[in-house]
N, C-alpha and C positions, 0 to 999 in steps of 0.2 A: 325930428329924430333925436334922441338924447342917447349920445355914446362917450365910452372913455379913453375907447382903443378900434385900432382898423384891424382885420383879419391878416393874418399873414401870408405869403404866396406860397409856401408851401405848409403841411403838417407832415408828421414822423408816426408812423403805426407805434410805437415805444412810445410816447409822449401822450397820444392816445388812449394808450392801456392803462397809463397811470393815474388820467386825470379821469378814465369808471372808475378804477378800484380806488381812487379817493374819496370818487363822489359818493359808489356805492356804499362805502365804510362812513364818510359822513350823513349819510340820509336811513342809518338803519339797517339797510339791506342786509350787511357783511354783520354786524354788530349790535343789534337790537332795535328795543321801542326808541319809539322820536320821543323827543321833547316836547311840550305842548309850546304853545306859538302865547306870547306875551300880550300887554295888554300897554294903549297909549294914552297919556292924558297931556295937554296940553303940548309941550315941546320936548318931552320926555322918550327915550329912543324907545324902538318897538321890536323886537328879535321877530326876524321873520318864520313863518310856517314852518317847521322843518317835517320831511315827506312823512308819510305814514309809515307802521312797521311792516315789514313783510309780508305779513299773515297775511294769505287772500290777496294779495297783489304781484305774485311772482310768476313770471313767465310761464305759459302752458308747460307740463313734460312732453307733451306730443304737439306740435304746430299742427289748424287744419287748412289747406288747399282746396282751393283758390280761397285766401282767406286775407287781405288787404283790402277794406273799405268794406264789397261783395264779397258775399258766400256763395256757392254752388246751387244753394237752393233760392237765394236771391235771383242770382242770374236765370235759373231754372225761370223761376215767376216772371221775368222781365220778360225770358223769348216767349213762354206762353202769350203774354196780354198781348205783345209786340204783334204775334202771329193772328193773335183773335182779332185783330181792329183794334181792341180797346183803350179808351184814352183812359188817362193821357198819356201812355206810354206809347201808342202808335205814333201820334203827335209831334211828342218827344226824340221818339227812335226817327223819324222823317227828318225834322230840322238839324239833328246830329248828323244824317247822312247825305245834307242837302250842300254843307259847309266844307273846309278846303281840309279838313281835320282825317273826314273818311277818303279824301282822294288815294287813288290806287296807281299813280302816275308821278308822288310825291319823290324826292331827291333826297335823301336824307342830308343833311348839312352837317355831318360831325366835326368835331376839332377836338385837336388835344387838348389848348388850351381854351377856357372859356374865360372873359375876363368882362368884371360887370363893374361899374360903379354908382355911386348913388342913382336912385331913378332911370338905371341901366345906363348910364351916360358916364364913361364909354360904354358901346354896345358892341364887344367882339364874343357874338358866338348866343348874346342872354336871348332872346328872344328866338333864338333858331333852335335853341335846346329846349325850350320850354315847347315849342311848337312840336318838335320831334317826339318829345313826351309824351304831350297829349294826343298827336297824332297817334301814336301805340298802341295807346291805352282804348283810343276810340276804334283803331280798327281790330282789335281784340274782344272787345262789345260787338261789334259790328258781325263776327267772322263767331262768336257765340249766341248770337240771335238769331242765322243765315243759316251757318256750316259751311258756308262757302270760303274755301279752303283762302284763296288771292287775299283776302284780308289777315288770316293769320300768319301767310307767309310777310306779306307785305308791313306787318307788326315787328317781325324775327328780320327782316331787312332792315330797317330801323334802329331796333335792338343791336344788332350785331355789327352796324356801322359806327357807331357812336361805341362800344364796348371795344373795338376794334385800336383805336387813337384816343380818346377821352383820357388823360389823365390829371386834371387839378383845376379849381376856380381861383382863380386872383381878384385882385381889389378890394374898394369898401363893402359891396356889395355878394361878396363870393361866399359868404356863410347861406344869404339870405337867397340868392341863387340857386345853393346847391338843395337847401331846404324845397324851393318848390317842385324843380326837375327832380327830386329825390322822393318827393312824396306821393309824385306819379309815375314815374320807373316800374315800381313794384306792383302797381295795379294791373300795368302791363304785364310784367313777367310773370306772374302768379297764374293770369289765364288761358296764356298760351303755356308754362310750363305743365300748368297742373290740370286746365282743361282740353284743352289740343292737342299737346302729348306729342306733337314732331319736331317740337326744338332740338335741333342735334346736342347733344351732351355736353360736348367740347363747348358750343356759342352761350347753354345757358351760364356753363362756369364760368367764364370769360367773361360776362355781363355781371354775376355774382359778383367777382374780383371788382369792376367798376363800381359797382355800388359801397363793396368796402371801404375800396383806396381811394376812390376821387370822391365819396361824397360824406362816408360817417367822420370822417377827421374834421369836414370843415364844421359840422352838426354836434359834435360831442367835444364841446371845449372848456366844460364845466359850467364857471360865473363868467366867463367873458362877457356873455352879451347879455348880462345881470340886470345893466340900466339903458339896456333899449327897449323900445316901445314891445310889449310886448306881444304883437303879432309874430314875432321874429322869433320869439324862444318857441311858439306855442305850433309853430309851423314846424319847427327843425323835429320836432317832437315826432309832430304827422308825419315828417320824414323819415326821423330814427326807428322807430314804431315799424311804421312800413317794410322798412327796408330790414328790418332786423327778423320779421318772420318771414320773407322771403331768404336769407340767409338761415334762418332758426339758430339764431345768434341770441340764447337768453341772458346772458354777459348785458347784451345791450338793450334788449329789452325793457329789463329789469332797470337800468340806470335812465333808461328813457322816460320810465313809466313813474319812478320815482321824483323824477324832475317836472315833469306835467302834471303831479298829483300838488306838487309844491307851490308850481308858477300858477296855476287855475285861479286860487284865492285872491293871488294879488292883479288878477286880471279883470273880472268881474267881484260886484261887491255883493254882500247879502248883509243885512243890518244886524245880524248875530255876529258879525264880523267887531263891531263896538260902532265909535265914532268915525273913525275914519278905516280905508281900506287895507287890506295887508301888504305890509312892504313886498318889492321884490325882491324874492329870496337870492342872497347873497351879492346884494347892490347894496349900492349908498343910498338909496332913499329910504333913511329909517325916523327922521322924526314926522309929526303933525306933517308941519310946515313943507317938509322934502315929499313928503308921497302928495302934499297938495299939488304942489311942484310939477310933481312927475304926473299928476293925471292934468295935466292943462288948468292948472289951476281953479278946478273945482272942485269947493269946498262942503257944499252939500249933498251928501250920498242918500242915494235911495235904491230898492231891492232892483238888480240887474245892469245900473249903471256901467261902463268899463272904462278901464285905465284913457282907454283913447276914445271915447264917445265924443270929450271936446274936441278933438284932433278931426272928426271926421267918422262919416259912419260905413264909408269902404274899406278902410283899415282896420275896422273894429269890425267888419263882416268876415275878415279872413281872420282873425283869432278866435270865431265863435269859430267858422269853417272846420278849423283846424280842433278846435275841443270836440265837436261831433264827429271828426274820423274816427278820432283817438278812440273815444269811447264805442265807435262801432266797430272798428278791427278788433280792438280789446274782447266785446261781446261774442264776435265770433271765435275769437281762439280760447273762449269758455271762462274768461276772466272780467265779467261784468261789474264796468264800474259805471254805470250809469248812477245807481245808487247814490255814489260818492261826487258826483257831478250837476246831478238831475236840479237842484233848486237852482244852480247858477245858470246853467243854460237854458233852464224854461225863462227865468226873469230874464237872462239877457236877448232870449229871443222877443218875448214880451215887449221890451222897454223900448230897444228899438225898432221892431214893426207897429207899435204904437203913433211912435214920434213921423214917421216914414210916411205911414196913411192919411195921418193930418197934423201936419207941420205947421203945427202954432206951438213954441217954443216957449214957454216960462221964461222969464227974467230971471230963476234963481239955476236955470240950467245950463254951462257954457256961456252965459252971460247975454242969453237969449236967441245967440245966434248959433246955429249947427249946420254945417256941410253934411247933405244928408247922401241918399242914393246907396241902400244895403244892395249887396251884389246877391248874383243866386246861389245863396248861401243856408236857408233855411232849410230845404229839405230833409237832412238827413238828421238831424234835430229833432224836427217837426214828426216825423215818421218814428221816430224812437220815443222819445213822452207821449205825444198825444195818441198814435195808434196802437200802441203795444202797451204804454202803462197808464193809457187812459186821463192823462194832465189835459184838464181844460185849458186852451188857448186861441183863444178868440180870434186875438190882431195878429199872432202867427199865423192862425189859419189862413185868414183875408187873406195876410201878402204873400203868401208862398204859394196860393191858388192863382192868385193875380198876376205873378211873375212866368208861371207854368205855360208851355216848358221852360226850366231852366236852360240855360244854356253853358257858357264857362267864362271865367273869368279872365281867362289867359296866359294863368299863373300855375294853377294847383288846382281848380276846382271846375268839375264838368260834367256835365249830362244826369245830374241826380234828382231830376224829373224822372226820368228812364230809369235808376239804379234806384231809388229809394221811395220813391210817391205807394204809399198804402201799403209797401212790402212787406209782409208778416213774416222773410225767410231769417 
């Protein structure tokens, strides 16, 4: 991990607001067209991407419900297959409800404070909030596939204990924390507020408040976390994103979407990018030499490669992860940027379910050795280019077939065998 600074224990809602409307007024939003992004030769510095302008990229005027990750007509398509037998969603929806995720006898664990440190060590609270998350979110799916009321209430138990006491992440780890609990929260809320319909009023505001105050402060911090690996910015993204159309907060939307339109390029490579990849924006890694640096020191780029492929290819599963939310919440709230994503994520899917399926390593890659093991993480990728816009992808295909059902990762990512396999909604 390459950082310059530790998160701090608390944020201020003022400190906050000031570092969107910087951001927003630096990247365009408030103040026009971007800059076009420079060009490196040799040791010569490189100005990073600055976001796109506005146009076509600003928050819906109307948010749609249930509209985080699933749309209503997605979910629609899931209970039907779910109900028909049909794999793999029957499959799918079985080993989701077979695991301790749909239990209906679960305890919720909340705390005010949650405090995480690197590789969660210390571990007060990181793993019990992620679990409670995803536990939400899955009986939420579960209690919209069914109608059987005990899982939605048992979602809104969950929701309402943690919304209840929750108030702030500490340590090194508490940005990157609040990113994952934060990018599953709202998949939660979104289907029991906008498809279930009996959240009482009072518990959903009160849950809204939590997603505010304890989780966009630690996620919207500008260039803080400019030169860490970027899983990290690209997750808080899937977070802010999320959580920002559940709020219908376009302030943050907008500054979220602008940041993720920034960080993409320096994450994954494409060789119109030149010789080497694009700095990340608003870090120090701007010459040749520093963005070799920062990608584990490999020097040869080829289409789909990412920042952290050297690094391992679990951490580079949760920054594609994370780039397929985005661009599918995006889609449903009518603001498709697949367009402006679509070559990077097809090659980074490409490159590494390549390497994955037959792991004979090149010498000029990583230095021939690669920690491999992509998590289930293709799906929702794989279902957006190849099924809807028709992108041939081979070695996608294989390992996202081979992997099925997905299952989750622990973190942020789960059941998108069930939520995305063939879905046309």
């Amino acid at each position: 991990m390459r950082t310059i600074t530790t998160p701090r224990a608390r944020r201020r809602s003022s400190s906050r607001a000031a570092v969107l409307l910087a951001a927003l007024s630096a990247t365009g939003l408030l103040s026009g067209p971007a800059l076009a992004a420079g060009t490196a030769q040799g040791g010569e510095s490189r100005t990073a991407q600055a976001a796109p302008a506005a146009t076509g990229m600003t928050a819906p005027s109307v948010f749609k419900h249930p509209g985080v990750l699933v749309s209503r007509a997605q979910l629609d398509f899931v209970r039907a297959q779910v109900r028909a037998g049909a794999q793999p969603w029957k499959k799918a929806y079985d080993a989701m409800m077979a695991g301790p995720y749909a239990s209906l006898t679960r305890t919720p664990l909340a705390r005010a404070v949650v405090e995480c440190g690197s590789y969660s060590n210390p571990n007060h609270g990181c793993v019990d909030e992620r679990v409670d998350a995803i536990s939400a979110y899955t009986l939420s799916l579960a209690w919209y596939v069914t109608r059987d009321e005990r899982y939605a209430r048992k979602a809104i138990e969950i929701m309402d204990a943690w919304s209840a006491v929750h108030k702030d992440h500490t340590n090194t780890n508490a940005a990157l924390q609040a990113a994952w609990a934060g990018a599953v929260w709202p998949r939660a809320g979104e289907i029991i507020r906008h498809a279930y319909g009996k959240w009482p009023a009072a518990s959903a505001n009160r849950f809204a408040g939590m997603l505010r105050n304890a989780y966009l402060p630690e996620i919207t911090q500008g260039d803080k976390f400019a030169n860490y690996n970027g899983n990290w910015e690209l997750t808080m993204m899937d977070a802010a994103i999320g959580i920002s159309v559940f709020l219908e907060d376009r302030t943050t939307y907008d500054w979220a979407m602008a940041r993720f339109l920034r960080r993409v390029p320096a994450y994954i490579y494409l060789k119109s990018d030149g010789d080497v990849p694009e700095p990340p924006p608003g870090g120090r890694y701007k010459t040749k030499a520093q963005v070799i640096e920062y990608w584990y020191g490999q020097s040869t780029f080829v289409d789909g490669i990412s920042q952290e492929s050297c690094r391992d290819f679990t951490h580079t599963g949760y920054g594609i992860a994370a780039i397929s939310h985005v661009a599918e919440t995006a889609r449903i709230q009518g603001h498709d940027i697949y367009p402006q994503v679509r070559e990077r994520l097809r090659h980074a899917l490409g490159f590494h379910a390549r390497y994955q399926l037959a792991p004979s390593i090149p010498s000029w890659l990583c230095g021939g050795s690669i920690k491999l093991t992509v998590g289930p993480v293709t799906e929702v990728g794989f279902n957006a280019l190849h099924n809807r816009l028709g992108v041939h992808m081979p070695n996608t295909r294989i390992l996202t077939e081979q992997k099925r059902p997905a299952g989750t990762d622990k973190l942020f990512v789960a059941w998108e065998t069930l939520t995305h396999a063939d879905n046309p909604g």
